[in-house]
VOGU-3710 file (C-alpha; in Angstrom, 3 decimals, decimal comma):
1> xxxxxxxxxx> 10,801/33,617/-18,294  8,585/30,551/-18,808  5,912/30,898/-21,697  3,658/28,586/-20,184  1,498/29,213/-17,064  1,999/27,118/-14,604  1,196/26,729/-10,617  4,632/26,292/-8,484  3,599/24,536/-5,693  5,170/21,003/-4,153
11> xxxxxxxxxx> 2,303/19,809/-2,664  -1,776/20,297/-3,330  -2,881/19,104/-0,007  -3,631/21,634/2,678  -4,760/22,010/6,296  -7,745/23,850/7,039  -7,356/27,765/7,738  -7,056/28,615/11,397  -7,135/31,656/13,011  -3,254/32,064/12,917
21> xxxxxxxxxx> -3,090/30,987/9,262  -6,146/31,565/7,542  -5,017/31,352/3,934  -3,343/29,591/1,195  -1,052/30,926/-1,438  -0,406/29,455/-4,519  2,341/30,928/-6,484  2,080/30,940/-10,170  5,108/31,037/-12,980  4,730/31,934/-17,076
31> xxxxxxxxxx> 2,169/34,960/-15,834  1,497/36,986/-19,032  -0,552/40,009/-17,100  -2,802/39,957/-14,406  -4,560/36,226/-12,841  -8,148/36,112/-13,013  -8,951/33,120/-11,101  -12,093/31,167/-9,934  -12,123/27,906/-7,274  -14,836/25,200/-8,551
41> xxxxxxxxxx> -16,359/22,942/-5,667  -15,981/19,083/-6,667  -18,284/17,415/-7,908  -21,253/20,280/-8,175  -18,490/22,784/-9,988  -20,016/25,447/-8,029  -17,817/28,666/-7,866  -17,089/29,233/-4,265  -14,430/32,010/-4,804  -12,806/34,280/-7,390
51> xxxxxxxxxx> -10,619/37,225/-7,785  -7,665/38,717/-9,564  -3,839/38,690/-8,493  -2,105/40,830/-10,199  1,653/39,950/-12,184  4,631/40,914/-11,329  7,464/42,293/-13,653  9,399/38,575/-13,466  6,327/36,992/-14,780  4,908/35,657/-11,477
61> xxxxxxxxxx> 1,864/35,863/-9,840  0,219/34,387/-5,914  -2,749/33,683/-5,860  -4,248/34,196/-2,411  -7,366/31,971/-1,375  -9,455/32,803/1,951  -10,919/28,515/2,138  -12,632/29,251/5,693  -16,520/29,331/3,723  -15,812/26,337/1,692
71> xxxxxxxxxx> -13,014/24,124/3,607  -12,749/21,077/3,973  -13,256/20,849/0,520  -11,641/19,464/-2,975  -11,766/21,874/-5,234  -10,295/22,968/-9,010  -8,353/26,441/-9,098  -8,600/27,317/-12,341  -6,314/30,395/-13,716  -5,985/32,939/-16,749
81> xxxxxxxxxx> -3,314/35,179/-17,624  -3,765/36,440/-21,286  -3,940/33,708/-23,178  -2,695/31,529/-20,945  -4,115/28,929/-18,686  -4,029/26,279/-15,973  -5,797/24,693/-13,823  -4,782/22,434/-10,683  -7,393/20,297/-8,495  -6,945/21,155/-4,034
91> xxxxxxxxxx> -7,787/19,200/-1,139  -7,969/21,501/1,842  -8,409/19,309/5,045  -6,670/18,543/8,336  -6,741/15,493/8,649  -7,504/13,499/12,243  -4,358/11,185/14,333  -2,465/9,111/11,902  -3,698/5,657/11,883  -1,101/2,742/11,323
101> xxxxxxxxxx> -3,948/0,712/10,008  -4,406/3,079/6,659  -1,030/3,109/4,804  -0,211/3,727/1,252  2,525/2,636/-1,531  5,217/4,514/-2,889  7,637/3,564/-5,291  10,932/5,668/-4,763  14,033/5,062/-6,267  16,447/3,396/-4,173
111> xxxxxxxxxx> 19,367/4,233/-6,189  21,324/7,637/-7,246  21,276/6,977/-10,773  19,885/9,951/-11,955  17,607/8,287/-14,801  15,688/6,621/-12,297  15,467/9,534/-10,391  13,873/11,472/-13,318  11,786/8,714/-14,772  9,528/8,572/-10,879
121> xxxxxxxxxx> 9,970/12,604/-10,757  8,393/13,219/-7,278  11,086/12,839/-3,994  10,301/11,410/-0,579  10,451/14,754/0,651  7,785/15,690/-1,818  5,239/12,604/-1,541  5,763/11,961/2,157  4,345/14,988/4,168  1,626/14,650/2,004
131> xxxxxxxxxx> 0,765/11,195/3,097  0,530/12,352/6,731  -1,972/15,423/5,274  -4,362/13,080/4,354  -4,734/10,908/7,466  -1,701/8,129/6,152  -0,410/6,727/9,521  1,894/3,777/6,908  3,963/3,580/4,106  4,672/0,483/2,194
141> xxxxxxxxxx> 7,941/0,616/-0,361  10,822/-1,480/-1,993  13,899/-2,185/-1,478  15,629/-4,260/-4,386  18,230/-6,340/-3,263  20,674/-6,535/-6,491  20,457/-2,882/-6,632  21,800/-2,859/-2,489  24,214/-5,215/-2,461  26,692/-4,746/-5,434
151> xxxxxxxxxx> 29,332/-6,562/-3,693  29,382/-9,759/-1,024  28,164/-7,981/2,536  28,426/-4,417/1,191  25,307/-2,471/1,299  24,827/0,452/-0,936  21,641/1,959/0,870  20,962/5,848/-1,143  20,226/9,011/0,200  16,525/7,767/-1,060
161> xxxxxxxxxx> 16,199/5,120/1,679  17,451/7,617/4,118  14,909/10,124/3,093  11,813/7,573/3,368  12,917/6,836/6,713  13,755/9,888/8,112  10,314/11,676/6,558  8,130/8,662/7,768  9,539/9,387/11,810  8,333/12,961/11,298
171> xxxxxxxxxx> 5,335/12,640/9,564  4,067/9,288/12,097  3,896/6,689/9,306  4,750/3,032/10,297  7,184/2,109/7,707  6,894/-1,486/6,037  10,124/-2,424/3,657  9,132/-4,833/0,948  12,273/-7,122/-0,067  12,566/-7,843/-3,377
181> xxxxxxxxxx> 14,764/-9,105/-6,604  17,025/-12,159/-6,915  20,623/-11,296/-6,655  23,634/-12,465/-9,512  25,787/-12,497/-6,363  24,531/-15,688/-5,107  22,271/-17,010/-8,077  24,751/-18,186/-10,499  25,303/-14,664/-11,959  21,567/-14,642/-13,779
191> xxxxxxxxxx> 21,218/-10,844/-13,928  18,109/-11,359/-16,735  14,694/-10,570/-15,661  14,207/-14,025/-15,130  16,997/-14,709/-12,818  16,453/-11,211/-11,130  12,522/-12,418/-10,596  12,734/-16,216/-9,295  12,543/-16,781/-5,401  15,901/-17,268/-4,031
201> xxxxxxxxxx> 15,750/-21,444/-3,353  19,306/-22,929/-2,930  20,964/-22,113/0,315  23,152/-19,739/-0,836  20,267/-17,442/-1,732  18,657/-17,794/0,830  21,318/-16,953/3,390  22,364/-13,835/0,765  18,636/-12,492/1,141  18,486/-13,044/4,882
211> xxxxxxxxxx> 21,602/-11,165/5,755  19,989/-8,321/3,106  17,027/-8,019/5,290  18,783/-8,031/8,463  21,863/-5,286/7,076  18,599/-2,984/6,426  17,290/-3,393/9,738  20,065/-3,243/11,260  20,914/0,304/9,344  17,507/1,582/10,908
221> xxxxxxxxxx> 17,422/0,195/14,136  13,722/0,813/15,668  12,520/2,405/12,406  10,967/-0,287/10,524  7,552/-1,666/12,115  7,528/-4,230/9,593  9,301/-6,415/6,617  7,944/-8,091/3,792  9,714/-10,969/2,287  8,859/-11,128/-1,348
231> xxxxxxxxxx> 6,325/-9,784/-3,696  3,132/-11,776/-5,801  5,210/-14,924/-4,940  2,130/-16,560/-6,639  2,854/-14,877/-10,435  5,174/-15,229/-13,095  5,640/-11,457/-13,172  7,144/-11,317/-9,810  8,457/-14,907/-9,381  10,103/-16,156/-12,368
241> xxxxxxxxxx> 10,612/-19,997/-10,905  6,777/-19,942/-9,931  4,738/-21,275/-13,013  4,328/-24,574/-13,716  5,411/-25,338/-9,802  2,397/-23,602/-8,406  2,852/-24,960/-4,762  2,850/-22,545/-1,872  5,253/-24,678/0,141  7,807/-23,283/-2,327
251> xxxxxxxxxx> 8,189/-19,919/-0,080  8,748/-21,903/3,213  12,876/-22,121/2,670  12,910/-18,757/2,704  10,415/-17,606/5,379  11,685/-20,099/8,035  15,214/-18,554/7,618  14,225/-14,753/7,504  11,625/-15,445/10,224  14,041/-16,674/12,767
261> xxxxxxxxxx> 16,511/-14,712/12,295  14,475/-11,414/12,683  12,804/-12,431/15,314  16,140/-13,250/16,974  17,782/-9,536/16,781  14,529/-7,859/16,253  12,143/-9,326/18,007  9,763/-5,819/17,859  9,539/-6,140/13,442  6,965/-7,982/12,089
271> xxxxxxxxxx> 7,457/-10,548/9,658  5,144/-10,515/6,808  5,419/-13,815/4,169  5,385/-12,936/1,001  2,585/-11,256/-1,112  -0,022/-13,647/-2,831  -2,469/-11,914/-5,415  -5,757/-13,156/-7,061  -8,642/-14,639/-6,225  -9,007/-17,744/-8,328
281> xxxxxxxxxx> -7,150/-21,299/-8,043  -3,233/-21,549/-6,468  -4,072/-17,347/-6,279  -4,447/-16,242/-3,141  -7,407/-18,017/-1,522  -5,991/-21,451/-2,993  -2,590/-20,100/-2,156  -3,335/-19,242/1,638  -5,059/-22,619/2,036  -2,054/-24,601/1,356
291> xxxxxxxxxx> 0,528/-22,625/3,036  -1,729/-22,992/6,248  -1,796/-27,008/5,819  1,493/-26,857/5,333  2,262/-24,729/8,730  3,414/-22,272/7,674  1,809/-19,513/10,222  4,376/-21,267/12,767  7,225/-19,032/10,446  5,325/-15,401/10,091
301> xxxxxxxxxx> 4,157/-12,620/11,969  1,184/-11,900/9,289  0,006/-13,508/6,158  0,469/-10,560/3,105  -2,173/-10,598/0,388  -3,070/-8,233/-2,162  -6,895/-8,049/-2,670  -7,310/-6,218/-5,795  -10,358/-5,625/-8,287  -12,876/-7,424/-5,799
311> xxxxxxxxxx> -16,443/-6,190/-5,153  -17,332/-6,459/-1,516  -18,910/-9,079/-1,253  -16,192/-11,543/-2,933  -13,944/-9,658/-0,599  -15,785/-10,501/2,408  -16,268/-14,545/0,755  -11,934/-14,660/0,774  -11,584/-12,966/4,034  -14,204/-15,830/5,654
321> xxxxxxxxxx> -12,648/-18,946/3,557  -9,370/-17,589/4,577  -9,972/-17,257/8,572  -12,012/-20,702/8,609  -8,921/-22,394/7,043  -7,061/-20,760/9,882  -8,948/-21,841/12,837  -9,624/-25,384/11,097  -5,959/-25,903/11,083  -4,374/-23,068/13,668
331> xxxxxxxxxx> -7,624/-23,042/15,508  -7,392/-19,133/15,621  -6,940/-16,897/12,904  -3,920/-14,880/12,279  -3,092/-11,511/11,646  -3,549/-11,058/7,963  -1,825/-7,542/6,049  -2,908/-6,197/2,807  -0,289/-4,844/1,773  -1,384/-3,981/-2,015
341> xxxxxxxxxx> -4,875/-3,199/-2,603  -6,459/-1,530/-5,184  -8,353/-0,778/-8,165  -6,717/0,638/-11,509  -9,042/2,715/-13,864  -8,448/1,224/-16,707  -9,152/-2,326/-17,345  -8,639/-5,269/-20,047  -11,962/-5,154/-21,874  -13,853/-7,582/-20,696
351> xxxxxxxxxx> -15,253/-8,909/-23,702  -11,748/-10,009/-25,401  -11,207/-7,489/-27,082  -7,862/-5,748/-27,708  -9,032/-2,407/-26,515  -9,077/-1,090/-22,460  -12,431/-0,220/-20,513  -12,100/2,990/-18,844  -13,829/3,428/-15,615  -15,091/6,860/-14,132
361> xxxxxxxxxx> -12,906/8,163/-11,283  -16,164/7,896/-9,499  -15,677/4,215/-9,498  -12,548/4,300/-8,134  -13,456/6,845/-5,608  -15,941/4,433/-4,360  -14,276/1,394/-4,739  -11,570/2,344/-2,346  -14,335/3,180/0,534  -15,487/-0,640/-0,037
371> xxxxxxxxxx> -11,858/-1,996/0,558  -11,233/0,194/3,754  -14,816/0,192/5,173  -15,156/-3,712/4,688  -11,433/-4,963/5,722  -12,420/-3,823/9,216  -15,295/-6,373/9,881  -12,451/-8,535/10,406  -10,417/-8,304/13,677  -7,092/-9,891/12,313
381> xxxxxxxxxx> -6,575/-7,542/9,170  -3,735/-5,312/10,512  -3,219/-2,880/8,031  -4,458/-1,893/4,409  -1,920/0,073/2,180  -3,750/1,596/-1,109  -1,822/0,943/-4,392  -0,447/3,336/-5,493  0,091/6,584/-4,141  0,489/7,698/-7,643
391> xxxxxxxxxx> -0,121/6,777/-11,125  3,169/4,761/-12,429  5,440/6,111/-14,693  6,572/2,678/-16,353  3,956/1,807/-18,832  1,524/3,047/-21,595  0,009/5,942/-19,798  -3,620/4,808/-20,508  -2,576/1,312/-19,481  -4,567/-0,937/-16,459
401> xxxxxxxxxx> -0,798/-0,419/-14,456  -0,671/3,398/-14,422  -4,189/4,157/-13,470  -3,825/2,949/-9,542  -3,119/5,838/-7,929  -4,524/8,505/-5,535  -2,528/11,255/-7,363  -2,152/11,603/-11,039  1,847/11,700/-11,443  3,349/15,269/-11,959
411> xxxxxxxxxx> 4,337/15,914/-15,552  7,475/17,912/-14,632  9,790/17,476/-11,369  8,651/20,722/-10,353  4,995/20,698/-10,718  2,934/18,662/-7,668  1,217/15,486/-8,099  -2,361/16,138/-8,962  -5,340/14,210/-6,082  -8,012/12,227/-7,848
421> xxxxxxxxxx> -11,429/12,021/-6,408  -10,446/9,127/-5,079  -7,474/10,748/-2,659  -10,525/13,180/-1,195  -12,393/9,898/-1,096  -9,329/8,624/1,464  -9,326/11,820/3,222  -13,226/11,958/4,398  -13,038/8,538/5,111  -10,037/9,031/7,869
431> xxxxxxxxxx> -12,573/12,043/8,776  -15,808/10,607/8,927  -14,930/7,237/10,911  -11,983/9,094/13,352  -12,836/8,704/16,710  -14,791/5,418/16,053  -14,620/1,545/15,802  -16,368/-1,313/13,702  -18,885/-2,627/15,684  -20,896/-4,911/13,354
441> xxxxxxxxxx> -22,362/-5,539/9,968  -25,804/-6,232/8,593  -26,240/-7,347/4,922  -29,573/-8,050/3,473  -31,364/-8,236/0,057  -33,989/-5,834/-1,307  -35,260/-5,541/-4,530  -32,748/-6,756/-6,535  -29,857/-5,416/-4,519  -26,920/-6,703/-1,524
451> xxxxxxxxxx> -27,546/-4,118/0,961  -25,001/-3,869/3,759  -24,963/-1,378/6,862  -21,671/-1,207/8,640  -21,993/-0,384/12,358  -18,877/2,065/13,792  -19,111/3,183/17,563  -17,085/5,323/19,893  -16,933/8,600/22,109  -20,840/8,476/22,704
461> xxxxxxxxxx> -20,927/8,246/18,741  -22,696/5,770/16,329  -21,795/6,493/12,790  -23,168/3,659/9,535  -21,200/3,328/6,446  -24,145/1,549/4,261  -24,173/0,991/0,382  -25,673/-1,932/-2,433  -23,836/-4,195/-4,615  -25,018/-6,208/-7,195
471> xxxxxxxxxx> -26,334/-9,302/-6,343  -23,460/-11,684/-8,385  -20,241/-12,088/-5,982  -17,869/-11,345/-9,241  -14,049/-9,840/-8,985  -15,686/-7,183/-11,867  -19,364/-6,868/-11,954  -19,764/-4,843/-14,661  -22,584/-2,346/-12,960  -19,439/-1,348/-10,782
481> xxxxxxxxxx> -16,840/-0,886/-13,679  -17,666/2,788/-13,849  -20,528/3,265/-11,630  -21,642/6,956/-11,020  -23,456/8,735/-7,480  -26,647/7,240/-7,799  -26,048/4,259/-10,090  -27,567/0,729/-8,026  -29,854/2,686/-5,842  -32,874/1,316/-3,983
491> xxxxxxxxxx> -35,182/3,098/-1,503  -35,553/1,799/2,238  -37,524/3,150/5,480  -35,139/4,254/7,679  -36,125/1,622/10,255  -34,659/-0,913/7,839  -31,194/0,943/8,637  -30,895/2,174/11,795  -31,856/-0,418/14,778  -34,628/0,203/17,444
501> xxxxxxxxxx> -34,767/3,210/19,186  -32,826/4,798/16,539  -33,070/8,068/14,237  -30,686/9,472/11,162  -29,745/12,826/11,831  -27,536/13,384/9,002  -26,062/11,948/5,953  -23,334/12,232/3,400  -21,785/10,911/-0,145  -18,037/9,939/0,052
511> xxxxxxxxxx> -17,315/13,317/-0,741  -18,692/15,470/2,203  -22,033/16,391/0,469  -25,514/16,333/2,246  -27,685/13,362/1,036  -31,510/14,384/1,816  -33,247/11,729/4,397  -37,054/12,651/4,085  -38,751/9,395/5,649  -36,616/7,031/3,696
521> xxxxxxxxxx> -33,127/6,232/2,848  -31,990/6,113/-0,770  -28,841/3,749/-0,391  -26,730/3,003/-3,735  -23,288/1,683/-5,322  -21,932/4,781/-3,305  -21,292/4,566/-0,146  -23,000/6,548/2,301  -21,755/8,346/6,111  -24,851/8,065/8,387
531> xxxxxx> -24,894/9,848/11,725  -27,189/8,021/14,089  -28,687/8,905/17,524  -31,092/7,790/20,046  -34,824/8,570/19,261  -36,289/11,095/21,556
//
């Protein structure tokens, strides 16, 4: 019998109660005596229910919760059994169609070695279902090629990569398969980090990768909407041979050889070149800019890019550089993925220092709105997968590269990855704009403040997503670091939002809650859902 209470549950998303199932059970283990137990509404911490469930003679316990008052909802269960305690946060929403445009990351293991197994501790069959719960129509993940192919043309694909896509036809996520890792097969024998990191170059590599992406797809025939060839091509991390030889026709080898060669036996996968990140010079504006001279859209399906840590209006600057380059040279834009995006909570301070700057979930929360919101003003970005799903397992815990993710990472294979803010954030986003389409965008100064109203339409519907930004276009303004509700707000007449003929009938925060309209609008860092109709 476990001395340590603890909830038992795989997953901590839910559907909202119906009729035929109008309650959730949440088993407990390590019960020392009867539950008392209370639900807390996020972010008010309201108590919206509480009983007692009483223990059984093993040392477990159910709690039994009734959500029809307070659903959709997040909320924290929070549980005491003598001494004991525990507390888990809940997301209880259905969530509308799966979307191929909103997709997430996942880093499974793609080997049976059973210390890589343990070190990522949650299983495709555990991560998976809840992507599709929260209103996930894609899933982005890895497959390392040295770790695959062990042997020249054998393919050692694990139960793992069976699971992903297996779980991603049932749930309706569009699966994308990242390609990845140099392999000593064909490079000489390099098996360093190094070696395992550069871009495959010489021939040989490049025919050894090719045949790896086309052995996967051919594994999972119709499965696999889309590939990507490479990952942060532009950094040392990822591409060992990159720095000092920062020149984007460097990938073109490569692509040209994959590229044909899909589109020859699979004509219905995309082909996605491979990831750029940053912002700055030969990073992924720079980056883009050359491969286009170069013509290299004549050799991909999509450009990939990984927008992370921009504020929406630097965003929307790369997004407009990068489709005039495009028609300048193409003369149309092309589809354009991001297939990383995202913003960690912890970050390098920013005044040199050795220590980290923590931001507030809050920030995070609303952060992720300004990615998915803004990436639809333009028509050619096909798809936005949040990095991660959850926190990473790899680094210093309170490091910038395990603080991504919509779930904080279970600390025991058989607990349940916990949602941040920021995963209800997702969910009433895919609530609040289902049924509807961007339409246009208005941006506009007032005192002090970027103001910009986004304009979605459908089904006899208008719905605004409006918020303010500082006026600097910066990768980290510092107001936004770890802004909380209310932090950048101005005051507007409502005829400064809504167009002619227009009136707000309701309002809400990123979480759900009722913002007041009384004659004016208070708009702020936060995003805000604004349901519009005609004025009678």
């Amino acid at each position: 019998m476990s001395d340590v209470l603890r909830f038992a549950t795989s997953s901590l998303v839910f559907p909202e109660p119906t009729t035929a199932r109008p309650q959730i059970s949440l088993p407990l283990v390590g019960v020392d005596g009867p539950v008392e137990w209370t639900v807390r509404r996020f972010p008010d911490d309201v108590v919206v229910a509480s009983g007692v469930a009483p223990a059984s003679e093993s040392g477990t316990a159910t709690i039994v919760l009734e959500p029809r008052a307070w659903a959709p909802g997040y909320v924290r269960v929070e549980a005491a059994s003598g001494s004991r305690q525990a507390a888990v946060p809940l997301i209880v929403q259905t969530p509308p169609a799966a979307d191929g445009f909103f997709g997430g990351v996942t880093l499974f293991p793609h080997s049976d070695d059973s210390d890589q197994v343990a070190q990522r501790k949650e299983t495709p069959n555990d991560l998976i279902p809840v992507m599709g719960a929260l209103g996930m129509g894609a899933l982005l993940d890895t497959l390392p090629w040295s770790v695959i192919e062990t042997a020249r043309g054998e393919y050692a694909f694990s139960q793992w990569t069976d699971q992903i896509v297996q779980l991603c036809q049932k749930h309706g996520l569009r699966l994308t398969l990242r390609f990845m890792q140099n392999n000593p097969l064909y490079n000489g024998g390099d098996s360093t980090q190094k070696g395992l990191t550069c871009l495959p170059r010489t021939d040989e590599e490049v025919t050894g990768f090719t045949n790896f992406v086309l052995a996967a797809l051919r594994r999972y025939p119709g499965e696999v909407h889309a590939v990507e060839l490479w990952n942060e091509v532009n950094s040392a991390s990822f591409n060992s041979g990159w720095w000092p030889d920062a020149d984007a026709r460097t990938i073109l080898p490569l692509l040209r050889a994959a590229y044909t060669a899909v589109a020859d036996e699979f004509p219905d996968v995309q082909v996605l070149t491979p990831g750029a990140v940053g912002t700055g010079v030969q990073t992924a504006g720079e980056f883009w800019k050359q491969f286009i001279e170069e013509g290299g859209l004549e050799h991909c399906d999509a450009i990939s890019t990984h927008p992370y840590e921009q504020s929406p209006r630097q965003f929307r600057a790369l997004m407009k550089a990068l489709n005039k380059k495009m028609i300048a040279v193409n003369g149309a834009v092309h589809p354009v993925a991001f297939t990383e995006a995202g913003w960690s909570r912890v970050v390098p301070d920013p005044t040199g220092g050795n220590g980290a700057w923590v931001r507030t979930l809050h920030a995070q929360a609303m952060a992720l709105v300004h990615l998915l919101v803004g990436a639809q003003e333009f028509a050619n970005v096909s798809s936005a997968f949040w990095y991660n799903m959850v926190d990473s397992w790899w680094d210093d815990p309170g490091g910038t590269e395990n603080n991504f993710g919509l779930f904080v990472l279970r600390g025991d294979a058989s607990d349940a990855d916990r949602p941040k803010p920021v995963a209800w954030a997702f969910a009433r986003l895919r609530r609040e704009l289902a049924g509807v389409a961007f339409h246009s965008v208005r941006s506009f100064d007032d005192g002090g403040r970027h103001v910009d109203v986004f304009r979605f339409t459908g089904g006899g519907r208008t719905r605004l997503v409006a918020w303010t930004t500082p006026d600097q276009i910066d990768p980290y303004p510092d107001e936004l670091r770890s802004a909380r509700a209310g932090d950048g707000a101005v005051s507007l007449p409502v005829s400064a939002v809504v167009a002619d003929g227009e009136r707000i009938t309701g309002m809400r925060d990123i979480y759900g809650d009722a913002l007041a309209v009384d004659g004016a609008v208070t708009l702020s860092f936060t995003p805000a859902y604004i349901d519009v109709a005609k004025a009678t």
